[in-house]
C-alpha positions as CSV (number, residue, x, y, z in Angstrom):
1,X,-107.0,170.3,-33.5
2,X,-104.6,172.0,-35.8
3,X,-102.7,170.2,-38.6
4,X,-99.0,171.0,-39.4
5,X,-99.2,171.5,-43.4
6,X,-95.9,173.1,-45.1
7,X,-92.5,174.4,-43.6
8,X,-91.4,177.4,-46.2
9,X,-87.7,177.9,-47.4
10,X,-86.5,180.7,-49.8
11,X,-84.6,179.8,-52.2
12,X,-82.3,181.5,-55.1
13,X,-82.0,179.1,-58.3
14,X,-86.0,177.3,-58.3
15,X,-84.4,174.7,-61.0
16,X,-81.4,173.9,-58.7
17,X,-83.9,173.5,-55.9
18,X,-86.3,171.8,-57.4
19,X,-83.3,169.1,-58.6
20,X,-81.9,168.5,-55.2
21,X,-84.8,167.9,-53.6
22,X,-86.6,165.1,-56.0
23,X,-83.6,163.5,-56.4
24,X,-82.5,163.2,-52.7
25,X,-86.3,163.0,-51.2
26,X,-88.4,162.4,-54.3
27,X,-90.7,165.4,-53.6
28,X,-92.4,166.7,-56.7
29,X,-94.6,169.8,-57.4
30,X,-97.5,169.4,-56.1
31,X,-99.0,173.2,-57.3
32,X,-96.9,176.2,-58.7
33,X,-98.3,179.9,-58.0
34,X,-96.8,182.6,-60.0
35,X,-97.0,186.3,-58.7
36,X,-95.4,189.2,-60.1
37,X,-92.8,189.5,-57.3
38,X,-92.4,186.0,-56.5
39,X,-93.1,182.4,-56.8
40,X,-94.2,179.7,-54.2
41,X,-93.8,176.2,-55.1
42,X,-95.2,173.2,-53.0
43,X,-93.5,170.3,-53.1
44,X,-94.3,166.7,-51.9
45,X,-94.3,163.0,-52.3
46,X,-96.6,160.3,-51.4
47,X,-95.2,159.1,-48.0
48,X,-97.2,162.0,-46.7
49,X,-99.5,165.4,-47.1
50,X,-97.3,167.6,-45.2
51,X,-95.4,170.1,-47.9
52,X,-92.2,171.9,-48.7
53,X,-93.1,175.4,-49.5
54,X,-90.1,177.1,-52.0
55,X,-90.7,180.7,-51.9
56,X,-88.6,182.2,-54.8
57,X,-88.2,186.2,-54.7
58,X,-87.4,187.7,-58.3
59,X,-85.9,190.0,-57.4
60,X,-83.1,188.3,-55.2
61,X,-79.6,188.1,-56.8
62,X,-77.4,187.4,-53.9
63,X,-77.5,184.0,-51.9
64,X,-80.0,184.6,-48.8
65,X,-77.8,184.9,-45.2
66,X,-79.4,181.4,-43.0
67,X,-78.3,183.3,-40.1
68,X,-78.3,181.5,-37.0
69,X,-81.8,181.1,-36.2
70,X,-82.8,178.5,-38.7
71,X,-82.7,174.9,-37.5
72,X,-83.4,172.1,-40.1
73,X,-86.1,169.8,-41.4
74,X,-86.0,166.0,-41.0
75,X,-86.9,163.0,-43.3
76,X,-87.2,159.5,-42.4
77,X,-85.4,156.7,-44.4
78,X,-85.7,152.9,-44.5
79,X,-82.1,152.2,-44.9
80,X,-79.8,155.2,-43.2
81,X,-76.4,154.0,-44.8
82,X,-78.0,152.8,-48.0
83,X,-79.6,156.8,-48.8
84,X,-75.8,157.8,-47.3
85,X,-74.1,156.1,-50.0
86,X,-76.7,157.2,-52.9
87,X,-76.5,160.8,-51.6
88,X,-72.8,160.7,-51.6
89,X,-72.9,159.0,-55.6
90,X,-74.9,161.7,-56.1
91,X,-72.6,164.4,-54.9
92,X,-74.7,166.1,-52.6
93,X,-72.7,167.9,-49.4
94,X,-73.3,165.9,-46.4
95,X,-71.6,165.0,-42.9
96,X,-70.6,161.7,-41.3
97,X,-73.6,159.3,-39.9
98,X,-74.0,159.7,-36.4
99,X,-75.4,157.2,-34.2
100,X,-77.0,159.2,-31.2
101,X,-78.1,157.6,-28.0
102,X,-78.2,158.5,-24.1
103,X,-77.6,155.7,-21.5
104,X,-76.5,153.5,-24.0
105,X,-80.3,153.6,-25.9
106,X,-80.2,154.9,-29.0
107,X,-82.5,157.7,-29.5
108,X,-81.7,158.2,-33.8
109,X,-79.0,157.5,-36.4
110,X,-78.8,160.3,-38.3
111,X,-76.8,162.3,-41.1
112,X,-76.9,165.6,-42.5
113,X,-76.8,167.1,-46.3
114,X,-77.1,170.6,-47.4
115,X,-79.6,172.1,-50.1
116,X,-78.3,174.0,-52.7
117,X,-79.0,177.5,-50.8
118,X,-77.4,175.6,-47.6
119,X,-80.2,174.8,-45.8
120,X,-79.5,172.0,-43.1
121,X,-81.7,168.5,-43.7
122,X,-81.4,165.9,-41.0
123,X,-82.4,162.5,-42.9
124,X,-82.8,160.0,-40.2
125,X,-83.2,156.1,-39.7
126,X,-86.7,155.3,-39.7
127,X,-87.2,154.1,-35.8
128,X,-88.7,154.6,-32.0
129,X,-90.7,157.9,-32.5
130,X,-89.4,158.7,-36.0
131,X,-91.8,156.6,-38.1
């Protein structure tokens, strides 16, 4: 059986990064490699052992183009509205709550905020399959 580890983003500013995401998910470093050309920083927290991988390229200077192909990554929360309103304080970009169901079941509650390179982060209500 395989097991998922890390999901890898590039990113442009590794201090700007590294800020957003321990203060809106609490991930940390978990190990730091530094290459000539590049660095790749893992980050995590203790809800789980799958990582973040930051990949940052020295020698990038302009933002990277997302494209279109990129979806997102998703975090589960205790209390939806309450991370909402901290993320908000906070002054992070992020869109409306939206409660999502079919047939009248709700399937998630959801919101979305945006990393500092614009990268798409779906934090979601912790419930049915998202535990």
């Amino acid at each position: 059986m395989a097991k998922l580890v890390h999901s890898m983003i590039r990113v442009l500013d590794e201090t700007r990064s590294l800020d957003f995401y321990a203060r809106a998910f609490g991930l940390e470093v978990a190990d730091r490699l530094d290459f000539e050309g590049f660095t790749l920083v893992y980050l995590s927290n203790p809800e789980n052992t799958f990582e973040l991988e930051l990949t940052i390229n020295k020698d990038q200077t302009d933002p990277y183009d997302l494209g279109n192909g990129y979806g997102h990554i998703a975090f589960v929360v205790d209390d939806l509205d309450a991370e909402h309103t901290r993320f908000e304080a906070a002054g992070f970009s992020l869109r409306k709550i939206v409660d999502f169901q079919q047939e009248g079941k709700r399937l998630a509650r959801f919101f979305f905020v945006q990393d500092p390179d614009g990268y798409e982060i779906e934090v979601m209500q912790r419930h049915g399959r998202f535990q």
